[in-house]
N, CA, C and O atoms as a GROMACS GRO file, in nm:
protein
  108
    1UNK      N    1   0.084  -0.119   0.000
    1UNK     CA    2   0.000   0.000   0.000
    1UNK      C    3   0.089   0.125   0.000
    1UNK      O    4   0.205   0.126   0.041
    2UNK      N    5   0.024   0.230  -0.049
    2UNK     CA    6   0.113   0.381  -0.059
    2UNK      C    7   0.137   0.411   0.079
    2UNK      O    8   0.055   0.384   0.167
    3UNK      N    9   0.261   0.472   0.105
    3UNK     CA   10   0.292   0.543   0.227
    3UNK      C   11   0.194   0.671   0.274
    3UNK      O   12   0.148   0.705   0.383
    4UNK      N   13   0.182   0.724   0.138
    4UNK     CA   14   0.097   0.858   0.204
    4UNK      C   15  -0.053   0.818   0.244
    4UNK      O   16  -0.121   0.877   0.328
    5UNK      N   17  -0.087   0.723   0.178
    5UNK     CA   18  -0.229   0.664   0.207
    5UNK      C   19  -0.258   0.613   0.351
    5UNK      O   20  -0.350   0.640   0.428
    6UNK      N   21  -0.160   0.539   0.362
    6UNK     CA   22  -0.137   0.523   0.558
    6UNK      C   23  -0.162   0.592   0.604
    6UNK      O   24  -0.266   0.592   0.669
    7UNK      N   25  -0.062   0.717   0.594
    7UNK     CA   26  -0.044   0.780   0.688
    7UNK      C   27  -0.165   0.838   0.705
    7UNK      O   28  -0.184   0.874   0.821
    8UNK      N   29  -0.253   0.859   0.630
    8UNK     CA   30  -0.390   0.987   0.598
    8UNK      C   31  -0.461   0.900   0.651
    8UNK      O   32  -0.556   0.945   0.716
    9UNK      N   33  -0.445   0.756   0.646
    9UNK     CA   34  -0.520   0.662   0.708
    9UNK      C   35  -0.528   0.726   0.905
    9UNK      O   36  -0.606   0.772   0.988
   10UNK      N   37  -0.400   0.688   0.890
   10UNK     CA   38  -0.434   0.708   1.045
   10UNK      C   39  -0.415   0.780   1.097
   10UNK      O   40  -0.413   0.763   1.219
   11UNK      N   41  -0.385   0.925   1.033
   11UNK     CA   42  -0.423   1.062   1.110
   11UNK      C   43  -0.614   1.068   1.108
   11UNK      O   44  -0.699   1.106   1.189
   12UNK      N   45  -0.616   1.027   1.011
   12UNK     CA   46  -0.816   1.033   1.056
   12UNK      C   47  -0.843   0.949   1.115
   12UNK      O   48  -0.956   0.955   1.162
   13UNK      N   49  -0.780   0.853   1.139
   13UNK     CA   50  -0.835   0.756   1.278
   13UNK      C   51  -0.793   0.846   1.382
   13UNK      O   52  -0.874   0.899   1.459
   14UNK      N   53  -0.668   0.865   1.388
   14UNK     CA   54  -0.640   0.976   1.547
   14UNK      C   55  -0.754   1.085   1.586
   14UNK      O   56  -0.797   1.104   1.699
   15UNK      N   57  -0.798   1.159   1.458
   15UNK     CA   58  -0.892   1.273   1.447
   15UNK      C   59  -1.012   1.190   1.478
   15UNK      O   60  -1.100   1.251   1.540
   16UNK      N   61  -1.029   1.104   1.459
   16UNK     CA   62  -1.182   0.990   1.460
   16UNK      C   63  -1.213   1.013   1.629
   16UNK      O   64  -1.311   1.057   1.689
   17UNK      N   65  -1.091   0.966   1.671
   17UNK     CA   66  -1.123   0.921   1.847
   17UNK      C   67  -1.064   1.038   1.922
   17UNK      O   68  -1.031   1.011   2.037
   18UNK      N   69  -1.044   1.157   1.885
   18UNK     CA   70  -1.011   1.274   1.891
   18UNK      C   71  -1.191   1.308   1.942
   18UNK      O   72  -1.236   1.327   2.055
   19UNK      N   73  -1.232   1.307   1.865
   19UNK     CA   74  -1.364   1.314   1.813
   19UNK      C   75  -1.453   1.310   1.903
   19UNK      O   76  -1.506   1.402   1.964
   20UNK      N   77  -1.473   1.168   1.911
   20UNK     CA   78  -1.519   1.052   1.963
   20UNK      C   79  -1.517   1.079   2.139
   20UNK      O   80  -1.613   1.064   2.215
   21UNK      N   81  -1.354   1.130   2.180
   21UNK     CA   82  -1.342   1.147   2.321
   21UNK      C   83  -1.410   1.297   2.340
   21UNK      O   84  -1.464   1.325   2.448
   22UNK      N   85  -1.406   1.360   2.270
   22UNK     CA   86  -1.468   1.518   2.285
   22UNK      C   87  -1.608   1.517   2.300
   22UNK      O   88  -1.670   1.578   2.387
   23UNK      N   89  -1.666   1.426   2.189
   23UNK     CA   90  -1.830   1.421   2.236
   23UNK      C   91  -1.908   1.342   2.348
   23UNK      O   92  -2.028   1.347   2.376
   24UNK      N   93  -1.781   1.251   2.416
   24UNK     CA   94  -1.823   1.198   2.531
   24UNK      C   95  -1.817   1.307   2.662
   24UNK      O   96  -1.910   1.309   2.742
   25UNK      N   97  -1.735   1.371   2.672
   25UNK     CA   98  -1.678   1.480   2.716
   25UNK      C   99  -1.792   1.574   2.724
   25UNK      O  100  -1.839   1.604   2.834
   26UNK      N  101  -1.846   1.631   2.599
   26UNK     CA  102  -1.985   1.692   2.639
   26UNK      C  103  -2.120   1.663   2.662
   26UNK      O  104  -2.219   1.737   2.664
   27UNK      N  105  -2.106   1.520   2.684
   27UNK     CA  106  -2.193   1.445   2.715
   27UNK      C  107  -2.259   1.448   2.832
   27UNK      O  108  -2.349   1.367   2.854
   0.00000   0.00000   0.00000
């Protein structure tokens, strides 16, 4: 698989549960 594709992969997973912990947070 492409390197840059990874990586974009899993900066939007980081941003995903970034996310994810923030809306529990205002929960």
């Amino acid at each position: 698989m492409n390197t840059v594709v990874v990586e974009n992969l899993r900066t939007a997973k980081s941003e995903a549960v970034l996310a994810i912990a923030r809306n529990r947070d205002l929960a």
